[in-house]
N, C-alpha and C positions, 0 to 999 in steps of 0.2 A: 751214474750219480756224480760220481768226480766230474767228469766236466761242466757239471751246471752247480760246482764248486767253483772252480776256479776259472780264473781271465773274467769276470765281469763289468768292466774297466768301468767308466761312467754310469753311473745311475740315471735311466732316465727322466724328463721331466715333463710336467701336464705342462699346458700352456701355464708362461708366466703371470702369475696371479697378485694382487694388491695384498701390501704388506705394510700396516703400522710398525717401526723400527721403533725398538726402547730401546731405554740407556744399555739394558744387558747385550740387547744385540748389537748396539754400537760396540760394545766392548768387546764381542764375538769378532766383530772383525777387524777391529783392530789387533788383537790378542793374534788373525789369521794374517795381516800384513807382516806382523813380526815375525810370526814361526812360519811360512808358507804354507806349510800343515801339519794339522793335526788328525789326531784319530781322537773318535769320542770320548772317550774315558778320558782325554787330558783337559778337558774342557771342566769336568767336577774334579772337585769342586769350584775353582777360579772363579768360572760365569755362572753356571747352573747349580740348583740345589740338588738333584739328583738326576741317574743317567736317563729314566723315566721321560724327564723334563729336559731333558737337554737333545735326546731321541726324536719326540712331537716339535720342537721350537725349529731344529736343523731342518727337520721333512719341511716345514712351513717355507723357513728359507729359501733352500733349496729352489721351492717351486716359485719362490719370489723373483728366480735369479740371482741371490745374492750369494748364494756359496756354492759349490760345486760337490758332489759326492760321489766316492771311489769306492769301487768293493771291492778286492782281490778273494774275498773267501768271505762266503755266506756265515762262518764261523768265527772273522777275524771281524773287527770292528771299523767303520766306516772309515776314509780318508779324509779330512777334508780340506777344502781350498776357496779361496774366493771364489766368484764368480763375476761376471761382466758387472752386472749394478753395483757389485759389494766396491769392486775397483772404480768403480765411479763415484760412489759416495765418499771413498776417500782421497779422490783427486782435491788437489792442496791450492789449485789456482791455473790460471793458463799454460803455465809452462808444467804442467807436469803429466809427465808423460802416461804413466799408470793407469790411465782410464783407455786410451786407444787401444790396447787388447780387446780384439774383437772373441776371441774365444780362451774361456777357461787354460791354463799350461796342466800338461799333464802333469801327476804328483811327483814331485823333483826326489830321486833315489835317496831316501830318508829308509836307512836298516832300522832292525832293533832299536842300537845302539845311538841314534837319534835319536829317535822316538821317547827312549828314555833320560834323556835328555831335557826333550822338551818336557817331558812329566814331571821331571825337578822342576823347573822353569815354574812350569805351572802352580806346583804345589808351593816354593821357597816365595811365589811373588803372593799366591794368597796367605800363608803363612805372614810375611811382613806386613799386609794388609791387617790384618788381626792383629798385630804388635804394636803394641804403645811405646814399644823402644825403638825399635828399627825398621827401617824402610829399606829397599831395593832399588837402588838409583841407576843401575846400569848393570845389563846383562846380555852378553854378547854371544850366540851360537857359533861357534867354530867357521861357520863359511859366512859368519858378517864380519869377524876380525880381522880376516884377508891371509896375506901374508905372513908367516911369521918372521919377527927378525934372524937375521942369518945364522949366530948362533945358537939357535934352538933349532933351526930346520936341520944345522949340522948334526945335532943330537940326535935329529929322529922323534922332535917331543913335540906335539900342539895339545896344549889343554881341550878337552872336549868343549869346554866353552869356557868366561871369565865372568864373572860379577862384583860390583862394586857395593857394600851396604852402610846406611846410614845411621849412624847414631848420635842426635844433637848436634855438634858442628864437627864431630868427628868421622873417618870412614874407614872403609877397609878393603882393600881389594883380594880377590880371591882367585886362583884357579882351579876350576872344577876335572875330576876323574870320574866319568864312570864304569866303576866294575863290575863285573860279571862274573867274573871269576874261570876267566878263559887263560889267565896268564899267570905265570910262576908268581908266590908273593915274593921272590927275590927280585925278580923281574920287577915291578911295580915299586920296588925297596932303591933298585939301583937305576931303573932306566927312567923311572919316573919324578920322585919322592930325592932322586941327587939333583936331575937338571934341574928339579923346583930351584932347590938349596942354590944351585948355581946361578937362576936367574934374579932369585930374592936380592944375592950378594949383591950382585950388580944392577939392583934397584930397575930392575928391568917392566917397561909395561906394554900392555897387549890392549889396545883397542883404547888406549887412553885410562886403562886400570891398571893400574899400578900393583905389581904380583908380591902381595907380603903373608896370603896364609892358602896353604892347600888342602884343599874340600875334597875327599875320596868317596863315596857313594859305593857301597860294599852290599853285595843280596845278603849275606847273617851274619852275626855277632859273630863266628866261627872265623870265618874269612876277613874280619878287622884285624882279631887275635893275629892271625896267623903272617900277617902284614907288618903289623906291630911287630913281632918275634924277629919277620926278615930284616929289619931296619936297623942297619948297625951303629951304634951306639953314639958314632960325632954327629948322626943325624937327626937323633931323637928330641934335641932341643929345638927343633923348627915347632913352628905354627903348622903343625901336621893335624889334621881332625876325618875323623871316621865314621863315616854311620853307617847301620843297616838303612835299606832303603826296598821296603818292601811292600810298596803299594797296596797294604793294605787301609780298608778303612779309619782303623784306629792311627794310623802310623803318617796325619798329616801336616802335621806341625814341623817343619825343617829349621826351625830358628832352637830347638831342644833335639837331646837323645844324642850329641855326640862325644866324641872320647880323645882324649890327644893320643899320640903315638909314648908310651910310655910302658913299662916292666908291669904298672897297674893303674890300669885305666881307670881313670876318675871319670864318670859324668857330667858333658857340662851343656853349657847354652851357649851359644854364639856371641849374645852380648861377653861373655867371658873373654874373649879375642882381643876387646878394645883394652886399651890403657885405662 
């Protein structure tokens, strides 16, 4: 039975079949040119109203040619990727290259630790979608900001990704932590939560976002505390904010629910950041 669990690499497909493309499925793959992939569940809420619906629309795809489907485990939830049409539909004009892929890439080494990642993505860009204050103007994954400059690779630090958000003519740049809670909350207090402080000072930016507040993504209130606690006290005056981030249904709103680094955590909203 484990073997016809696991390795089932590509999905495969009926003949490619005719496919009316709506706005959502425009947005499907554009949402899949940005992240390379996704697995299902990060899709809802963003594009789809439920995984129901987002399950029937992907098979449809799929066999359109327009996205590719991965399954490493009959138990884990789909991978997915463009596919040949989908890169053709988003070819930008003669010079661009992205449609000549003749076959699907295989899913590019995306851990956990991606993945949730991208689930923020997902969730923080529907979240500002819904907000009559703030919008999302730039959010950059880890391997689209490239490089980092030379004193933070000395550190050992790359933010898991960075975002930019808007409010009126104001903005705010961010960078993103997410934990898991695989590492010491000292660790996280000193290796992480200092180099911020450190690159704040020096007005430092990554991808063209300029890094003035850092976003920790924590699995429960327990492990904010406990982060909070490690953070020694010249560093508690940063733009430090913490949430649990616990993909559950009720818990989709990323612009509410987080806390500064403080003795006693107040509750706040994100609009709270700005001046």
């Amino acid at each position: 039975m484990a073997s016809k669990r696991r390795g089932l690499g590509r999905l495969p497909r009926r003949p490619t079949v005719s496919v009316e493309l709506s706005a959502r499925d425009r947005l499907l793959l554009s949402a899949l040119r940005k992240a390379r992939v996704l697995r299902t569940p990060d899709l809802v809420p963003l594009i789809f109203p439920s995984l129901t619906v987002a399950t029937r629309r992907l098979r449809r795809l799929h066999h359109g040619g327009y996205v590719a489907l991965h399954c490493e485990d009959l138990h884990e939830p789909s991978r997915i990727l463009l596919d040949r049409r989908g890169y053709e539909l988003l070819a930008t004009g003669p010079g661009d290259k992205t449609a000549e892929r003749v076959a699907p890439p295989l899913p590019p080494q995306v851990g956990e630790h991606g993945f949730l990642t991208r689930r923020f993505w997902s969730l923080l860009a529907h979240s500002c979608h819904q907000s009559d204050a703030l919008t999302l103007t730039r959010f950059l994954f880890e391997e689209e900001y490239g490089s980092t400059p030379q004193d933070l690779a000395q550190a050992r630090y790359r933010p898991d990704a960075v975002f930019q958000l808007g409010a009126g003519d104001q903005s705010l740049g961010f960078a993103l932590e997410i934990d898991r809670g695989t590492e010491t909350p000292s660790y996280v207090a000193t290796k992480k939560i200092a180099v911020f402080a450190t690159a704040r000072a020096g007005c430092l930016a990554i991808g063209g976002v300029k890094l003035q507040a850092l976003a920790i993504a924590v699995p429960t209130a327990r492990r904010a505390a406990a982060i909070s606690a490690a953070t020694p006290p010249d560093l508690r005056h940063l733009p430090v904010i913490v949430r649990p981030f616990t993909l559950t249904p009720d818990d989709l709103d990323l612009t509410t629910g987080w806390t500064r680094l403080t003795d006693d955590p107040v509750p706040m909203v994100l609009m709270d950041l700005f001046p």
